[in-house]
C-alpha positions as CSV (number, residue, x, y, z in Angstrom):
1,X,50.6,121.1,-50.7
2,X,52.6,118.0,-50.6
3,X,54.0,119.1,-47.0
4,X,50.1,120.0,-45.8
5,X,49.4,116.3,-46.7
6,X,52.2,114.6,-44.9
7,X,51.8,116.5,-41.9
8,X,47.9,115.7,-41.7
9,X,48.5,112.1,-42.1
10,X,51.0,111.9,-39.5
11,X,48.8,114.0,-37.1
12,X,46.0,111.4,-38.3
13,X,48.7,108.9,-37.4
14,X,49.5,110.1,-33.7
15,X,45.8,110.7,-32.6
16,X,45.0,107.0,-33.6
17,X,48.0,106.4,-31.4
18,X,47.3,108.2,-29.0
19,X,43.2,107.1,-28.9
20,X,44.7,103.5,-29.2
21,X,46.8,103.9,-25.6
22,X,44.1,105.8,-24.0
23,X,42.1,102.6,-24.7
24,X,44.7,100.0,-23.6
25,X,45.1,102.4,-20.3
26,X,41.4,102.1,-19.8
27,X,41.1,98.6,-20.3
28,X,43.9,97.9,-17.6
29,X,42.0,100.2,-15.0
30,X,39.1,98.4,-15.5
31,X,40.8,95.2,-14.3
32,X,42.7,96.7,-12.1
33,X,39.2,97.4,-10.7
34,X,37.9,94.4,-11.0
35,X,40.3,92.5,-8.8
36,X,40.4,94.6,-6.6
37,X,36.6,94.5,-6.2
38,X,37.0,90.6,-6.2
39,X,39.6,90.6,-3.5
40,X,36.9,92.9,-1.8
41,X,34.5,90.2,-1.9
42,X,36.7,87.2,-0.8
43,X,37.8,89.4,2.4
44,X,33.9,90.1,3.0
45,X,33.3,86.4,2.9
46,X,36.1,85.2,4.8
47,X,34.9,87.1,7.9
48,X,31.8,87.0,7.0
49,X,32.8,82.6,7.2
50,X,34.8,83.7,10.6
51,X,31.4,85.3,11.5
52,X,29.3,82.5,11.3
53,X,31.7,79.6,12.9
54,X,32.0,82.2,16.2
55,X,28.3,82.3,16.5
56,X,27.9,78.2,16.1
57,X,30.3,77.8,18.9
């Protein structure tokens, strides 16, 4: 009984692990996304800038 209790806790241990890194790899993902949504946007503006300064001329 003593072995069935030290193996559950240590299975308890390596799913919190293992939920623990799926959550760190999800967090970096999401910024991962985010600046590469934000470089998105300062590319769209730039030309969009490069745009607008053709047309003036």
């Amino acid at each position: 009984k003593a072995k069935i209790a030290k193996l559950r806790k240590v299975a308890k241990l390596c799913k919190k692990k293992i939920i623990k890194e799926k959550r760190v790899a999800r967090e970096a993902a999401k910024v991962a996304r985010e600046k590469e949504r934000a470089e998105k946007a300062a590319e769209r503006a730039r030309e969009k800038e490069a745009r607008d300064v053709a047309k003036a001329l």
